[in-house]
N, C-alpha and C positions, 0 to 999 in steps of 0.2 A: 504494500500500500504506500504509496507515493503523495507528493505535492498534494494539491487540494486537498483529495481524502485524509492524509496525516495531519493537514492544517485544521480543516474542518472538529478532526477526532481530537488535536489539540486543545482546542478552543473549548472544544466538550470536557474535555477533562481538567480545564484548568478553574470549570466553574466551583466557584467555593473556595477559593485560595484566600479570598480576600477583597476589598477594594484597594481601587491602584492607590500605590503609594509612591510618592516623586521620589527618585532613583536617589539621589544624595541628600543629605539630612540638610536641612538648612543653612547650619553652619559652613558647609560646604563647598556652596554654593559658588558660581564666579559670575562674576559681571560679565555681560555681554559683552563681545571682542570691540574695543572702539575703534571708530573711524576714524581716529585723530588720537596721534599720542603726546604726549609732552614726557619728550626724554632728555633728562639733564645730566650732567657731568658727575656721573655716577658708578662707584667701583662694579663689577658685576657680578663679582663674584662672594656678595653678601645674601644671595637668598639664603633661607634655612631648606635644607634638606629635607625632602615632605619621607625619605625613608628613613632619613640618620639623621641626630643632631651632631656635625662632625664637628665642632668647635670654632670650626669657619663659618659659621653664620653668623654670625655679628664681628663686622671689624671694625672693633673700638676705638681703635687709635690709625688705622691707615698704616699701609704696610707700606707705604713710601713712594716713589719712582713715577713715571712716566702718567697722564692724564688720559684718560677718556672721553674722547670727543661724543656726548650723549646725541646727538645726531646723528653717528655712525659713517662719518666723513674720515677718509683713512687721507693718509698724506703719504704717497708712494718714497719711501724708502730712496735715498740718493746715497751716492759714494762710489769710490774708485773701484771699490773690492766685492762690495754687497758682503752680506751675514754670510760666515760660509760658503764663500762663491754667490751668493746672492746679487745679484744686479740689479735695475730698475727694468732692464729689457723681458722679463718673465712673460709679459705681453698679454694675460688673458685682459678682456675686458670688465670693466667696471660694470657696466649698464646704466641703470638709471642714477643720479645724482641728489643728494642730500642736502637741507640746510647744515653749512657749516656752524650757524650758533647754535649752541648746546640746548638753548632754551625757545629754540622755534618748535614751532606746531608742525611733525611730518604729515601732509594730506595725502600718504598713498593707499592707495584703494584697497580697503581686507572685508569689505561688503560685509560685513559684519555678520551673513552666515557662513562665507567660507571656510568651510572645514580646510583646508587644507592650510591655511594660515592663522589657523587658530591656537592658543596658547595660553597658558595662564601664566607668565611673567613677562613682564616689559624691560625695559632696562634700568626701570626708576626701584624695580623687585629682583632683578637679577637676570635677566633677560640679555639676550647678546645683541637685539636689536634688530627691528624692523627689515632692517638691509641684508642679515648677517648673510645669507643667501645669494646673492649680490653677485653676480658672472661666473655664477653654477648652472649649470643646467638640472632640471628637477631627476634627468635619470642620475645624474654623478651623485645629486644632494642623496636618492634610496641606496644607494649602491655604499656611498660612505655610511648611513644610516645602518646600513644590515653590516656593515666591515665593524662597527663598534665593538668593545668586548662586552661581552655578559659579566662579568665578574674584574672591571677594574683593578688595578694591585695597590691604588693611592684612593686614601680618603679624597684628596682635592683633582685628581682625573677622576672620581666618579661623580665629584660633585658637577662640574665644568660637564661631564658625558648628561647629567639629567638637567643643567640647566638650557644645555644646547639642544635638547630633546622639547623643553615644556616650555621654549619661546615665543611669544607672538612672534610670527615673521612671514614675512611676502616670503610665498613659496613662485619659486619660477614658474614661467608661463610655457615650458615647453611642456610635450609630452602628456598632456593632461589627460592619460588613460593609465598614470602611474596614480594613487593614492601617496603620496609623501606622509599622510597622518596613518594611515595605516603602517605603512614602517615603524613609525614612530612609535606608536601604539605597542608593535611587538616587541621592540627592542625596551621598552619600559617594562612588560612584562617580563622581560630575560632577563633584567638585571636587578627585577624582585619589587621594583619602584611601583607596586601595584595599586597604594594612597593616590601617587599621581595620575596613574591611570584612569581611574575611577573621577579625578578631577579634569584631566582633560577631554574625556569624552562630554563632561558635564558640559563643560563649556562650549561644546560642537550643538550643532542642531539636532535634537533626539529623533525628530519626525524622520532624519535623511540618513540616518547609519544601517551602514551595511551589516549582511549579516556576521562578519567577523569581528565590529567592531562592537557590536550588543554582546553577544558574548564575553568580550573582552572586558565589557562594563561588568556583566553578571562575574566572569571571574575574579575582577578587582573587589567586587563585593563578596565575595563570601571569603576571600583569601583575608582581607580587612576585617571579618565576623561580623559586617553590619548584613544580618540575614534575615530580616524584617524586609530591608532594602531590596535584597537579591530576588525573594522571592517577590515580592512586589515588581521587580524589574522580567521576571522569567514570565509572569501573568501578562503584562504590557506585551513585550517582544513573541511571547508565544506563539499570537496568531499573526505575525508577519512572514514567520521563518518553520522550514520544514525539515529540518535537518534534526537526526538523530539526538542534537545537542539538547534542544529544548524539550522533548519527550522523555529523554532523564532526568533533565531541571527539574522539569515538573514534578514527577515520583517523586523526588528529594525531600519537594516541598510539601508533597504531601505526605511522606513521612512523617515530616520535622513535624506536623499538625495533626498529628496521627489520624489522620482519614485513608484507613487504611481500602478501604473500597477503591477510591478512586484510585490510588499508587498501586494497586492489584492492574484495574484496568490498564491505565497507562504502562505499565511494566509487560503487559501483552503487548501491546502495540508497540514497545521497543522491539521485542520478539520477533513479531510479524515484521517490520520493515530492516530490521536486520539479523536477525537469529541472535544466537546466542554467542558471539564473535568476543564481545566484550564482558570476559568471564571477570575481570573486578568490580562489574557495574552490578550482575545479579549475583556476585558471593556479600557483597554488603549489603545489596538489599535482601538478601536474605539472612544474612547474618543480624540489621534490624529487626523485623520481625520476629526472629527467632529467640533473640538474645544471645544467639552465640557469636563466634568469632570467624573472620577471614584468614585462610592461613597466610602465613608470615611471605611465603614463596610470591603472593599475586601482588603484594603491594610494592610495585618496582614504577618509577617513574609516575608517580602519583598528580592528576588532574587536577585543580581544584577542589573541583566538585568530587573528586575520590576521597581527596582529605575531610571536606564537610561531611561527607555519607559517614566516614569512617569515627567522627568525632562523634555519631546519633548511636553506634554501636556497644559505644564505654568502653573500646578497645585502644590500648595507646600503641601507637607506634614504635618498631624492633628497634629496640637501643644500636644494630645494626646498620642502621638507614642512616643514622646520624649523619657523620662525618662527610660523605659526598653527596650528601641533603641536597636537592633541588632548592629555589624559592619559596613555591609555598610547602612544602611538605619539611622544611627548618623553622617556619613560622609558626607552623602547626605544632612541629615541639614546643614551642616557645606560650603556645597560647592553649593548648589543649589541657581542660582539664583530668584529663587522663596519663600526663605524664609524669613518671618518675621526678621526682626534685633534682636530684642528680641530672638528671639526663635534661631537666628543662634547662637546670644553670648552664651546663657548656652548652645547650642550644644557643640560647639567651649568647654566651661570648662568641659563639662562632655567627650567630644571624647579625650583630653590632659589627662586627668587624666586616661584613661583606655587602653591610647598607640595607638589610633587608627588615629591622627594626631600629628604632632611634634611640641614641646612648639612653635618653628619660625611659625607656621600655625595659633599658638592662639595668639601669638604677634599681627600677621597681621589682623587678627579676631576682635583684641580689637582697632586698630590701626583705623582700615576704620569707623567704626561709626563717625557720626559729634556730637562735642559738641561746645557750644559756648566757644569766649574768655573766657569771665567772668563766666562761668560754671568751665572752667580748674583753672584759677585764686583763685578760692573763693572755691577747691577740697574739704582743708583740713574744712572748718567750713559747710561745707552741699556735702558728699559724696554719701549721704546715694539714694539708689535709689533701683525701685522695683522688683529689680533682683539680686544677689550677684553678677555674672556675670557683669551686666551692672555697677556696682559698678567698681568691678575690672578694666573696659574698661577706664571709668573715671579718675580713679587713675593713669592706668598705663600709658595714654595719657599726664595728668599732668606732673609725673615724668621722662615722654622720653624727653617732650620737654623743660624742663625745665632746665636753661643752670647755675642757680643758685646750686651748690653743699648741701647748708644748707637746698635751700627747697625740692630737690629732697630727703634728708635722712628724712625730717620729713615724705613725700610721704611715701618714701619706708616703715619705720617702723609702718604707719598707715595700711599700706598693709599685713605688716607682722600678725600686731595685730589678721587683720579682718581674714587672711587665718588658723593664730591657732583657732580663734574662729568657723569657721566654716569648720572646717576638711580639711582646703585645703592648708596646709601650704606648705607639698613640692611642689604643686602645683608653688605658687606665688614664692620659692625660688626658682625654674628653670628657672621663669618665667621674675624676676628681677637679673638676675644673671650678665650681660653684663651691665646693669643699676648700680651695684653695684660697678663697678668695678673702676668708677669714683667718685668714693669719696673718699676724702683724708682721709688716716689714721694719724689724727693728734689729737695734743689736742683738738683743736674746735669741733671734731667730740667725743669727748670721751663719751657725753650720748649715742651715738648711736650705741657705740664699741661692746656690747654682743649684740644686734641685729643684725648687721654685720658680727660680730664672727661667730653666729650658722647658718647665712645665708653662709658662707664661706663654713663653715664644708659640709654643704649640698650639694654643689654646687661641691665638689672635689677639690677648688681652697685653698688647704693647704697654701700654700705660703703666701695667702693675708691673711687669717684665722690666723697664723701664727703671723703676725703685727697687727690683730685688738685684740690679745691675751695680747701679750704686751702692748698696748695701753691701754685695760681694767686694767689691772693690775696695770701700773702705775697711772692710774687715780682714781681706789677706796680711797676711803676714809668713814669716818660716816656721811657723809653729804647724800651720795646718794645707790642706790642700785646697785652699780655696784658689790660689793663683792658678796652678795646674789645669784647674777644671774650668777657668775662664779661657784658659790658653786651648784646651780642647773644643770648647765651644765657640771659638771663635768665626768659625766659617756662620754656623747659623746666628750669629750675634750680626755678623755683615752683613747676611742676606735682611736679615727683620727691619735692618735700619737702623741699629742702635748705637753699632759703631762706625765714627766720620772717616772714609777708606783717601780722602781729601778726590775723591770724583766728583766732578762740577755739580754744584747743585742743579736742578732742573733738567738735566739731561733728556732727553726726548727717548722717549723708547725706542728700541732698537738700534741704540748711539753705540754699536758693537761693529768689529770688524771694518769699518770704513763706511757706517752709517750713523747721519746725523750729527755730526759733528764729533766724531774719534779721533784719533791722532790714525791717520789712514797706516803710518808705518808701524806702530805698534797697536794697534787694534783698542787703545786705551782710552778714555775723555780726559782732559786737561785736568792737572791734580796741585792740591794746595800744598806746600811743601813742610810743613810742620806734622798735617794727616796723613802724607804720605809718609813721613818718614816713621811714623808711630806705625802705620800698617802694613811695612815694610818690615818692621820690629817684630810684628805680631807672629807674621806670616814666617820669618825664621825659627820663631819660638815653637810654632803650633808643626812645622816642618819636623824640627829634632822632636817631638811628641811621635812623630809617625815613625822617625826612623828607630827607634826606642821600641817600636812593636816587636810582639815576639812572630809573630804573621807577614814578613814583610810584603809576601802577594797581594793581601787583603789592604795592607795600610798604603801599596801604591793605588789600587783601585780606587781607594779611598780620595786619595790624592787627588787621582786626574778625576773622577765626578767633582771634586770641589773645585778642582783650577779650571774646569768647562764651565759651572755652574757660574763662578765669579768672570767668567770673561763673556758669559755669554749678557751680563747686567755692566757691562765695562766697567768691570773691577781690578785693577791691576796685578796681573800676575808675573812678578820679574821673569826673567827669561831662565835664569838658574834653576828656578823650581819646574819648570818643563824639560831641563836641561839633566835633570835629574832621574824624570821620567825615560827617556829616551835610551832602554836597553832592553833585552829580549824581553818579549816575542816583541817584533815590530808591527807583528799584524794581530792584531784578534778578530773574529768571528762573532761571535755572540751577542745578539740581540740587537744585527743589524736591519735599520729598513731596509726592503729592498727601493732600486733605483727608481721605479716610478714612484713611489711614497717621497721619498725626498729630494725630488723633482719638483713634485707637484706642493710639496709641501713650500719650498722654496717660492714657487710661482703666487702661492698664496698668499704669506707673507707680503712679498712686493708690492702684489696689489689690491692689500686689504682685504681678501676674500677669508671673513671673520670663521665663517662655519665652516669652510674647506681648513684652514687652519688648525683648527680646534678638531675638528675632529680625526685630521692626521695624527695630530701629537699623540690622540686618546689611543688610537689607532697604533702607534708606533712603539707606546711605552704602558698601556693602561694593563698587560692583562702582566706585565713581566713581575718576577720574584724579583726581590729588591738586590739581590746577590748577582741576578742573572742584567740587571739595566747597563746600557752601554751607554760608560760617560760625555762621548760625540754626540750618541743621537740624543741623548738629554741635553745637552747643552743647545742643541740645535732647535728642540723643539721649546724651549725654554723661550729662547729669542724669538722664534715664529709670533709666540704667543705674544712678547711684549710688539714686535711690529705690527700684530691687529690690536693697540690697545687693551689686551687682555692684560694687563701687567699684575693684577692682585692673584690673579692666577697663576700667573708665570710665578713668584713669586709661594704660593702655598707649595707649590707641588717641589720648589728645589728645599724650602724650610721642611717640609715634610720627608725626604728625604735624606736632608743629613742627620736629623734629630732619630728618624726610623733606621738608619744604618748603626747606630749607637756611637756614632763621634760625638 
C-alpha cells in the first residue's frame, strides 16, 4: 500500500494524538528572516553555542587584533609576497558589493521566506554575514557544506563550523535545484547540533519543507526530549508525507499515550508497506508492550526515534555502545532515565567534549550524583575514583560548595592538574570557569596565579587573566616557580594580547608575509624597540624551556606550531629560532591539505570569500588529533581566517591550541 492509500490510512490513524501543537515552545521561537539588517563592527565569533557552552561565548575583554568591517566589505589583500604565496591575482570574483560603513542598512533581497537564506544569527549574534557567500557558487557552497567534519577536534572550529552553518546569508543564485538549507540541515545533524536544528527549520517556512527537512525537525525534537512537541509535529507532517518514516512516528506516539489500539493498527500498516525489514523498529515495539527487552545485538546505529522507542521500554542502553556513541544515542546516555550513574557521568564528559551537550548540562550531570559529607570534605587527600568522570563529579561538587576561597583554589588546581593529564583540560577550564571567578586575585592566592592565569586565557575572560598576570608577576621570585611557568606560557600570553611583542598597534589583519603593511623582507610589522627587545628576551627564555624537554620530537613540534602560529599574526620570530628548527626530517607528511584545499583556500583569503575560507580551515584542521595538526597548514589557515576579518576566530583556535597541547 502506497502514497494516497498510506496517507489516507495515516491520517486515520493519527486521529487522537492530540490537537496541533506549534512545533517549538515559544521561547524558541525566531523572528522572521529580515529584509534589512543592521550589521555593525562586530567580533563574530561571540554567539553562544546553542550545543556547548565553550567559554567563547562571551568575549569580555576582546581578544585584540585586526577589525570587522560589519558590512562584510573585505579589502583584497596587497603585497609583494601575499600570505604564503598568497597574491592579490587569486582572481575569483566578488559579485555583488556592500556598504562599506559598518553601520549602513544592507537592502539585499532574503524575501523573507526564503528558505535557503535563512538563518538564525546575523552578524550583530554571530553570524559571518549576509555576503559571507559572496563569488561561491551555491554547488561549491553544498559540496564544502557536506566536506565539513562531523566531529571537529577544536572547541573554536566547531564553534566557527555551527556558526557558518546557522547564518542569515544570501545563498547564491546559481543552481537552484540544489537545496543549500538542506545541507545545512544534515550537517547540523552530524555534528549532534540538533537544538539548532530544531531552531533553524523554525525559522524557515513550515507550510514549504520538504519531506527531509520535517523529519529532521521531528528528529531534533525528540533527540532534545521536547516530545509533546515531536508528537505534535509527526500529527501536522503526517498527512503530507508517505514514507515509512511517519507510520513509525506515529506508533511511537501512540505508545508514549498508550492507545495501544491504534499503535496495533499502524504497526500493521508499517508491515504491509514494508514487511518486517526493520527488525529494531518491531523488537521495541514489542519489547513496549510487553515489558520486556531488545536484545543488546539490534541496537547498533540507533535513529532517533530508536533511542525514544527505546527510553518507553525502561531499558538503558549497553555500557558497550558508549565510547563510539553516535549523537543522539551519547545524549541519550546523558539524559535517559535508565542509565547507570557511572555510565551517565563519562557520557555526560564525552557528549561536552564533542558539543553535543553544553558545559551547564555537564555541570548538572556532575552536580546530581550523591556523595557523602566527609567524601567532599577529605576531596583533596583521596579523589581518586574508578572513572575520570566520577572523579571530576567529586571534585567539582567539593569546589561548588565550598564557601572557603583557599580550598576551593586548591580544588580547582587539582582539577586542572588531572584535566592536563588526561587530555581534558579545556574541558575542566569551561567547566570551572564561573567557579573561578570567585577567587580573589590577591597575594594569598599568588601560588595559584598561573593556574588561574591560563584558566582565564581559556575561558575568554581577558580582564581577570589580565590581574592574575600581574599578580604572577609580582609574586615571582627564586623561591618558587612562578617565573618558569610565565616563561612556559608565554606563546599563549602573546597570542590573548597580554603581552606588548612591540608589533605596531592597529595592524590590519593579514599584515603577515608581505601583506598590509609587513616588513615585505622579513615577513614582520614594524616593532617598538624596548617591546621588542623584552620579547626577544622572552622568546630565548621560553626556547631553553623546550630545549630542556626530555621529548625533544615533541618540544620541536611544539616549537614550529608556535613560530607559524606567531608569524602567521606578525609576530616576530628571529630567524635563529627557525634556524634551529631546520634539521631532519626536512619533509613531513602529516596532516597535509591537499593542493586544491590550499589553492583555493589561498584564492579565498585574497578575495574575501568569508564562507569558502572558513570553511576550508574547518575542512583542513577540524577533525585532526591535536598530536596529528600540521604547524604550516595551521599557520596558514590561521591567517586565511584573519584576511576574511575573522580574527577572534583566528585567534580562539591558535589560544586553544597551545593551552590544549599542555605548553
Amino acid at each position: 500500500m502506497r502514497s494516497g492509500t498510506t496517507r489516507a490510512c495515516l491520517v486515520a490513524c493519527l486521529t487522537g494524538l492530540g490537537t496541533l501543537m506549534q512545533v517549538i515552545p515559544a521561547g524558541a521561537q525566531q523572528a522572521p528572516v529580515p529584509l534589512f539588517l543592521q550589521n555593525r563592527n562586530t567580533d563574530s565569533s561571540t554567539a553562544t553555542d546553542g550545543n556547548a557552552n565553550s567559554g567563547t561565548a562571551t568575549n569580555r575583554q576582546g581578544l585584540g587584533g585586526g577589525s570587522q568591517d560589519g558590512a562584510g566589505s573585505q579589502t583584497t589583500p596587497q603585497g609583494p609576497n601575499g600570505v604564503f604565496g598568497w597574491g592579490a591575482g587569486a582572481g575569483a570574483s566578488t559579485g555583488n558589493t556592500y556598504p562599506t560603513d559598518p553601520d549602513a542598512v544592507q537592502t539585499l533581497q532574503l524575501n523573507a521566506v526564503d528558505a535557503e537564506s535563512v538563518g538564525i544569527l546575523d552578524r550583530n549574534s554571530g553570524g559571518l554575514g549576509v555576503d559571507m557567500w559572496t563569488g561561491t557558487s551555491r554547488e561549491m557552497a553544498a559540496r564544502l557544506v557536506d566536506a565539513l567534519p562531523d566531529n571537529p577536534g577544536s572547541r573554536a572550529m566547531r564553534n566557527l563550523e555551527r556558526r557558518l552553518l546557522l547564518s542569515i546569508a544570501a545563498a547564491p543564485e546559481d543552481h537552484k535545484d540544489i537545496s543549500l538549507l538542506a545541507h545545512r540541515v544534515a550537517k547540523l545533524q552530524a555534528i549532534g547540533a540538533y537544538g539548532d536544528v530544531a531552531r533553524l527549520i523554525n525559522a524557515s517556512a513550515h507550510d514549504k519543507l520538504s519531506a527531509d527537512l520535517a523529519e529532521a525537525q521531528v528528529n531534533a525534537l525528540l533527540v532534545t526530549g521536547l516530545l509533546d512537541d515531536a508528537c505534535a509535529a509527526i500529527e501536522s507532517f503526517g498527512n503530507q508525507f508517505d514514507t515509512p518514516f511517519w507510520l513509525k512516528a506515529a506508533a511511537y506516539c501512540q505508545l508514549r499515550a498508550k492507545n495501544t489500539t491504534s499503535a496495533t493498527f499502524t504497526t500493521d500498516l508499517v508491515r504491509e508497506v514494508e514487511g518486517e525489514k526493520d527488525r529494531l523498529f518491531f523488537a521495541l515495539n514489542r519489547a513496549i508492550r510487553t515489558g520486556g527487552n531488545v536484545s543488546p545485538d539490534l541496537l547498533v546505529n540507533l535513529r532517533p526515534l530508536d533511542v525514544a522507542m527505546l527510553e518507553l521500554t525502561k531499558q538503558g542502553l549497553p555500557a558497550g555502545k558508549l565510547q563510539n556513541a553516535d549523537a543522539p544515542t551519547l545524549i541519550a546516555f546523558v539524559k535517559s532515565a535508565n542509565t547507570a550513574t557511572a555510565l551517565k557521568l563519562e557520557a555526560a564528559r564525552l557528549a561536552e567534549q564533542r558539543g553535543f551537550i553544553t558545559t551547564d548540562e555537564l555541570a548538572s550531570t556532575y552536580m546530581s550524583v550523591t556523595f557523602t559529607s566527609a567524601e567532599l570534605a577529605n576531596v583533596l587527600d583521596d579523589a581518586s575514583e574508578d572513572s575520570p568522570a566520577r572523579e571530576y563529579a567529586k571534585l567539582y561538587q567539593a569546589a561548588a560548595k565550598s564557601d572557603v576561597p583557599a580550598v576551593r583554589a586548591e580544588i580547582l588546581a587539582h582539577m586542572y592538574d588531572n584535566g592536563r593529564n588526561n587530555g581534558d583540560y579545556g574541558q575542566i577550564a569551561r567547566l570551572c570557569a564561573s567557579l573561578l571567578e570567585n577567587i580573589p586575585i590577591n597575594n594569598d592566592f599568588a601560588w595559584f596565579a598561573t593556574d588561574a592565569l591560563a584558566a582565564a586565557i581559556y575561558s575568554n575572560d581577558l580582564e581577570r587573566a589580565g590581574g592574575w598576570l600581574a599578580q604572577a608577576k609580582a609574586s615571582a621570585n627564586d623561591s618558587n616557580s612562578i617565573e618558569s611557568r610565565l616563561i612556559v606560557l608565554y606563546p599563549a600570553l602573546v597570542l590573548a594580547g597580554l603581552e606588548d611583542t612591540g608589533t605596531t598597534a592597529g595592524q590590519a589583519p593579514g599584515a603577515i608575509s608581505g601583506l598590509g603593511g609587513a616588513n615585505s623582507a622579513t615577513g614582520q610589522a614594524p616593532a617598538t624597540s624596548q617591546a621588542q627587545a623584552h620579547h626577544r628576551a622572552r622568546m630565548d627564555e621560553w626556547a631553553e624551556l623546550q630545549n630542556a624537554r626530555n621529548d625533544q620530537n615533541e618540544a620541536r613540534n611544539d616549537a614550529a606550531m608556535v613560530y607559524s602560529l606567531f608569524t602567521a599574526f606578525g609576530i616576530e620570530v628571529p630567524e635563529k629560532f627557525w634556524d634551529s628548527l631546520l634539521t631532519q626530517p626536512y619533509v613531513v607528511s602529516n596532516a597535509v591539505p591537499n593542493a586544491a584545499v590550499v589553492h583555493k583556500l589561498i584564492q579565498a583569503a585574497a578575495t574575501g570569500q568569508r564562507a569558502m575560507a572558513a570553511s576550508l580551515v574547518i575542512i583542513s584542521n577540524g577533525t585532526l588529533d591535536p598530536d596529528m595538526r600540521n604547524a604550516v597548514a595551521l599557520g596558514q589557515s590561521v591567517a586565511a581566517l584573519r584576511a576574511v576579518n575573522l580574527e577572534s576566530d583566528a585567534r580562539r583556535i591558535a589560544i586553544e591550541t597551545i593551552l590544549e597541547s599542555g605548553l
